[in-house]
C-alpha positions in Angstrom: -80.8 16.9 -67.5 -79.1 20.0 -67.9 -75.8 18.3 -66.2 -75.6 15.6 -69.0 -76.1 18.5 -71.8 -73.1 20.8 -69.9 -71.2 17.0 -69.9 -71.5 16.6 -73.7 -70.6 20.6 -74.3 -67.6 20.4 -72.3 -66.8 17.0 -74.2 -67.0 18.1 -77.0 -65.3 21.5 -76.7 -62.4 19.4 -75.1 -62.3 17.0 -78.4 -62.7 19.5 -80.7 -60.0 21.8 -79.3 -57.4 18.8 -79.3 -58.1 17.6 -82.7 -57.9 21.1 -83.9 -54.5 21.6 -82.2 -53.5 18.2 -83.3 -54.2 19.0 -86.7 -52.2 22.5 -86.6 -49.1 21.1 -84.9 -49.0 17.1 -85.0 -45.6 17.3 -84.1 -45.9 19.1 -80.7 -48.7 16.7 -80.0 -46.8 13.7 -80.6 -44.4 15.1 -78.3 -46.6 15.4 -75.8 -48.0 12.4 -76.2 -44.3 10.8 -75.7 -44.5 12.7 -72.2 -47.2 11.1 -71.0 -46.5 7.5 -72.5 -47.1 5.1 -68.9 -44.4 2.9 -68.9 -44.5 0.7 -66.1 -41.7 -0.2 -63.2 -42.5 -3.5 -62.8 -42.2 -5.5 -65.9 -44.0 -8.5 -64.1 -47.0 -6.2 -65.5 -45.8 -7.3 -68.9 -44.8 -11.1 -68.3 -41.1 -10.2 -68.0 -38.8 -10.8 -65.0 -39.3 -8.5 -62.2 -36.7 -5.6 -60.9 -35.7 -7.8 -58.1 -35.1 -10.9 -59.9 -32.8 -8.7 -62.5 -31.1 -7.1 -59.7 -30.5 -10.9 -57.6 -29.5 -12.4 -60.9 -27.3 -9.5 -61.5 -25.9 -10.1 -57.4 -25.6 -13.7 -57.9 -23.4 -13.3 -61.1 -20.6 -10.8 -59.0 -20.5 -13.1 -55.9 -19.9 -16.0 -58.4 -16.7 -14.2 -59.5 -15.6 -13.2 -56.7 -15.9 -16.5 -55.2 -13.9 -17.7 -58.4 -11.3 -14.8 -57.8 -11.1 -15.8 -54.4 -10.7 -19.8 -55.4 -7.7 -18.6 -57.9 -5.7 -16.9 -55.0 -5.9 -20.1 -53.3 
């Protein structure tokens, strides 16, 4: 019992010290915030093309010109 009332104490001292500090200086903790911001690496996460299919789309476009460079010499 004691653990749960030492739980909600340190929950609240944590909440009340943040919105206190975000209430002095919003702008430091919006810059924080913007620190911590999880972007992912994988954009697959998000529905969008992957890094590998980017980069092999990006591989597939040079080779094509340099095969059409090469075809030009001929």
């Amino acid at each position: 019992m004691e653990i749960k009332l030492l739980l909600k104490g340190l929950i609240a001292g944590a909440v009340l010290q943040y919105t206190s500090t975000a209430l002095a200086m919003p702008f430091e903790v919006g810059k924080l915030l913007l620190q911590v911001q999880w972007v992912p690496r994988d954009l697959s996460l998000l529905g969008g093309p992957t890094v590998r299919e980017e980069e092999y789309e990006e591989e597939a476009e040079v080779m094509a010109s340099l095969f059409i460079q090469e075809m030009g010499r001929d």
